[in-house]
RODO-2510 file (C-alpha; in nm, 4 decimals, decimal comma):
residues 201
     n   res          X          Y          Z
     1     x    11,2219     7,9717     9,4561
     2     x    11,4160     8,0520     9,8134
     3     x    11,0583     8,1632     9,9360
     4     x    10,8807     7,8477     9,8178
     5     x    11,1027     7,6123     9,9031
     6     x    11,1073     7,7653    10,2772
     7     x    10,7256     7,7239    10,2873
     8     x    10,7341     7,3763    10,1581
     9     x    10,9986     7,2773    10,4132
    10     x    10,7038     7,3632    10,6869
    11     x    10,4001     7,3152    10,5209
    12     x    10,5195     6,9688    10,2838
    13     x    10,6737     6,8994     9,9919
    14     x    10,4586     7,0009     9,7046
    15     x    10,2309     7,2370     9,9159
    16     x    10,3433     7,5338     9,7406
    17     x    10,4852     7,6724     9,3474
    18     x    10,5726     7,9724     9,1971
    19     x    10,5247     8,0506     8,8427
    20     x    10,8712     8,0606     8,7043
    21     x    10,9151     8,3678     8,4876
    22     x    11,2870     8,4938     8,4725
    23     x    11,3634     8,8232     8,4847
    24     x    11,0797     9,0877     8,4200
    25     x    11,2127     9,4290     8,3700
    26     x    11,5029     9,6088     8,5069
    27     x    11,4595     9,6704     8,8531
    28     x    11,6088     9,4152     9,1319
    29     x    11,2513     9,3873     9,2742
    30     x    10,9582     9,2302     9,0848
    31     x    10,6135     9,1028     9,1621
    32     x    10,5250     8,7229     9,1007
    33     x    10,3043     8,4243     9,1877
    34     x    10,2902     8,1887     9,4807
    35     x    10,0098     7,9307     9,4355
    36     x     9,8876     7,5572     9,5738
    37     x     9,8906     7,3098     9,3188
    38     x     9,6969     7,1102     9,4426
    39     x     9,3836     7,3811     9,4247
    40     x     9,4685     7,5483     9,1143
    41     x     9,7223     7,5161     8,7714
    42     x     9,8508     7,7909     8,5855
    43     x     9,6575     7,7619     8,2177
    44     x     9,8790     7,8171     7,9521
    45     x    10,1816     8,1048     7,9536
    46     x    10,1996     8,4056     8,1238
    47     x    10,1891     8,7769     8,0103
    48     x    10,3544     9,0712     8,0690
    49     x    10,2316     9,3869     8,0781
    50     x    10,5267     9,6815     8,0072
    51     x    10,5978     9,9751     7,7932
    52     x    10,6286     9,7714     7,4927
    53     x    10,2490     9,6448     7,5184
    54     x    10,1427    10,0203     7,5862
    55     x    10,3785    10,2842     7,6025
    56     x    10,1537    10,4407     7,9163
    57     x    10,2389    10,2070     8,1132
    58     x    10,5831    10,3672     8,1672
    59     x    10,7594    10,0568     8,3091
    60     x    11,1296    10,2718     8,4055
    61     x    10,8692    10,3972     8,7223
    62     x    10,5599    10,0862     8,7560
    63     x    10,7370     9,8015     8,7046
    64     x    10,5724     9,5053     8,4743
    65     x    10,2488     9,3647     8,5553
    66     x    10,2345     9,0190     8,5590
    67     x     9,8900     8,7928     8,4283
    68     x     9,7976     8,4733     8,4904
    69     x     9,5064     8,2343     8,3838
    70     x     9,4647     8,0021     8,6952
    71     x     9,2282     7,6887     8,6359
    72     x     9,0933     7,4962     8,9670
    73     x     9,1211     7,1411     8,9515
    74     x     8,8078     7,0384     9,1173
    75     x     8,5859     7,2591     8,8676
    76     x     8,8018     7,3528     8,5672
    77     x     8,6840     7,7436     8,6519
    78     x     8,9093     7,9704     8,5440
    79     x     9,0435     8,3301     8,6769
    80     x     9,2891     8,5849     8,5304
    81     x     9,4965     8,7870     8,8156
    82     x     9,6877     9,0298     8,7295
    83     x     9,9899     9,1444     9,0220
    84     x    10,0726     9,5094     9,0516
    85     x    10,3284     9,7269     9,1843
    86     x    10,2806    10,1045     9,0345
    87     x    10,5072    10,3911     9,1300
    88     x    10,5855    10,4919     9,4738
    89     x    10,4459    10,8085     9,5776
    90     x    10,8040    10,9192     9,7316
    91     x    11,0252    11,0096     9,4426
    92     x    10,9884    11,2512     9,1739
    93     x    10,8081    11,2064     8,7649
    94     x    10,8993    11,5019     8,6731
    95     x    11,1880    11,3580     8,4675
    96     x    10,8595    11,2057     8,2243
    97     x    10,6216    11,5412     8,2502
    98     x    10,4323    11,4096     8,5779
    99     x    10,5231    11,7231     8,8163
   100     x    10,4035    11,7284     9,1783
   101     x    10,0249    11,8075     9,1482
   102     x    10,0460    11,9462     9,5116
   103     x     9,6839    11,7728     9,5120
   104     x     9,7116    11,5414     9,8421
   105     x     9,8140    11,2183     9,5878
   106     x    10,1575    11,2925     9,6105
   107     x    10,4555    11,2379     9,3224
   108     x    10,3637    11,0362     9,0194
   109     x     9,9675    11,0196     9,0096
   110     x     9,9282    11,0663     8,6827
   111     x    10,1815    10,7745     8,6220
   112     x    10,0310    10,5524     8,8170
   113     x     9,6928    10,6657     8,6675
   114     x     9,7847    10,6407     8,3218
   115     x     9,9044    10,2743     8,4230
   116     x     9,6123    10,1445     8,5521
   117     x     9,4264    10,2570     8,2361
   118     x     9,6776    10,0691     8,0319
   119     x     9,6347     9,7751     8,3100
   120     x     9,2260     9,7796     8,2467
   121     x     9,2497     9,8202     7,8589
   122     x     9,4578     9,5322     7,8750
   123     x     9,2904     9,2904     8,0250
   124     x     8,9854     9,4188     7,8362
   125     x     9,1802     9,1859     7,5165
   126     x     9,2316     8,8767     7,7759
   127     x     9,6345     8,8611     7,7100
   128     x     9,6755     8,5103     7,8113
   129     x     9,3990     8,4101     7,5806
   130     x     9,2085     8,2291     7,8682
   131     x     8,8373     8,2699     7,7533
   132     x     8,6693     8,3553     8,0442
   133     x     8,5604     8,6805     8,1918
   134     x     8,6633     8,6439     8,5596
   135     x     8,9596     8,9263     8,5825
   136     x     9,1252     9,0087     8,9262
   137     x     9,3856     9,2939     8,9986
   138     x     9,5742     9,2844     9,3420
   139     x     9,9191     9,4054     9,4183
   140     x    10,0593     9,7330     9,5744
   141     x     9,8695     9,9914     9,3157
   142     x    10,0500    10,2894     9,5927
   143     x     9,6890    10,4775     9,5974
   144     x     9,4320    10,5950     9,8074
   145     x     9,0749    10,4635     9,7615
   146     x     8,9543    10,8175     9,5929
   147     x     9,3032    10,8469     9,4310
   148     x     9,2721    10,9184     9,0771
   149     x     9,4061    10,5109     9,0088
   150     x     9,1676    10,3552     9,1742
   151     x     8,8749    10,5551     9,0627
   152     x     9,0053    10,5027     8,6811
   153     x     8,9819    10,1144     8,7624
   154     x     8,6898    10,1555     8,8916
   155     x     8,5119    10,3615     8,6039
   156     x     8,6799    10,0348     8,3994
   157     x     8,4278     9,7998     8,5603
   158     x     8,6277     9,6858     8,8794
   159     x     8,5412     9,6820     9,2032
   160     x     8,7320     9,7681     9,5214
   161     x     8,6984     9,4500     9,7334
   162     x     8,8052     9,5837    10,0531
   163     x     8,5835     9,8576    10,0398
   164     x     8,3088     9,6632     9,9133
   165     x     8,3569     9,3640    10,2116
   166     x     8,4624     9,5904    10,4439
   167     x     8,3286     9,9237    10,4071
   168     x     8,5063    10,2891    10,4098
   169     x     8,6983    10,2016    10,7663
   170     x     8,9292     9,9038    10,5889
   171     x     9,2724     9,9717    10,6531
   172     x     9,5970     9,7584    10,6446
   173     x     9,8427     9,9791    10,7980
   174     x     9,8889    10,2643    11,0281
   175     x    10,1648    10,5395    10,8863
   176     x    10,2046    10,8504    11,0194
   177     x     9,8945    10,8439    11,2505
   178     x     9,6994    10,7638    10,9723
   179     x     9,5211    10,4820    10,8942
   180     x     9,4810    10,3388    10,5078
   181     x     9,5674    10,0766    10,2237
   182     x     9,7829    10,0957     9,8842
   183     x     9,7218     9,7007     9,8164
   184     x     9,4096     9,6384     9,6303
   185     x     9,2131     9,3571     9,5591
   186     x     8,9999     9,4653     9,2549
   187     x     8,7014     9,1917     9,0609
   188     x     8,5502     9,3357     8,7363
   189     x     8,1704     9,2480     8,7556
   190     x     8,1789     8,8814     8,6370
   191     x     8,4126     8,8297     8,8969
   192     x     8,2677     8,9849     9,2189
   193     x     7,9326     8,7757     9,2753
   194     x     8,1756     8,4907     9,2984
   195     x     8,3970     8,6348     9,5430
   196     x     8,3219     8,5195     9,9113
   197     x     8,5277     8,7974    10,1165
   198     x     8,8324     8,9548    10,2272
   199     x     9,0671     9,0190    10,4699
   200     x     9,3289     9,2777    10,5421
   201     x     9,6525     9,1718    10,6519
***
């Protein structure tokens, strides 16, 4: 609400929402929705996805997904997105039987694996009910392009846009001398001939 209101004071009243959804989860950081009303309206109520939906999607380490239906005004098309933040690759899973694989992924693969397979089968049921195919993962999944989340998305149907727009060089930040992403934009096939581009920030 802070954040919103700040960008409304500078862009004009109204420019900007949020989708109001109280607290998700447990943790004091949580993803959410920023959106211009007058391009697109949230379509009915929103839905989480946690441990109680799928008990693989261990939500003490990801924390909740969010989904959306968004309808645009000028068409009435619809698109589900569903925001992401899956466990850091910095702290330990050993505490729920996901030891360091000592396999260049880092702590917590298979957690954040086994999420984004509970993330795909999901959306696969359309959990906001919005009856149209168009599905759209973003957030910060914390994986490489050939990490073992990504490719399980991808053997879902989805599509890595970055990679797809921009090809194998696309990077959004430079750690350690190296050069990569961990935030994804990902369209399952209905989706991507509809999608125009991307950019990394």
């Amino acid at each position: 609400a802070d954040l919103v209101a700040g960008l409304n004071a500078v862009a004009g009243a109204g420019t900007y929402d949020f989708v109001d959804t109280g607290v998700i989860g447990t943790d004091q950081i949580k993803v959410g929705f920023i959106y211009q009303p007058a391009a697109v309206s949230p379509l009915g109520d929103f839905a989480v996805l946690d441990s109680s939906i799928d008990p693989t999607f261990i939500d003490t380490k990801n924390r909740p997904t969010l989904i959306q239906t968004f309808e645009q005004n000028s068409t009435s098309e619809r698109v589900t997105v569903a925001v992401n933040h899956l466990k850091s690759k910095g702290s330990s899973c050993s505490d729920v039987g996901d030891p360091e694989p000592n396999d260049g992924q880092a702590s917590c693969a298979a957690t954040r694996t086994a999420a984004a397979i509970a993330l795909a089968n999901y959306l696969g049921t359309d959990p906001t009910g919005s009856g149209d195919p168009d599905f759209l993962i973003v957030g910060d999944l914390n994986s490489y392009a050939m990490e073992d989340p990504i490719m399980a998305l991808i053997a879902a149907g989805y599509t890595d846009l970055l990679d797809d727009f921009q090809g194998a060089d696309a990077y959004s930040y430079l750690f350690d001398g190296q050069l990569g992403y961990l935030d994804y934009a990902l369209a399952n096939d209905a989706l991507l001939a509809q999608v125009s581009g991307t950019t990394a920030w």
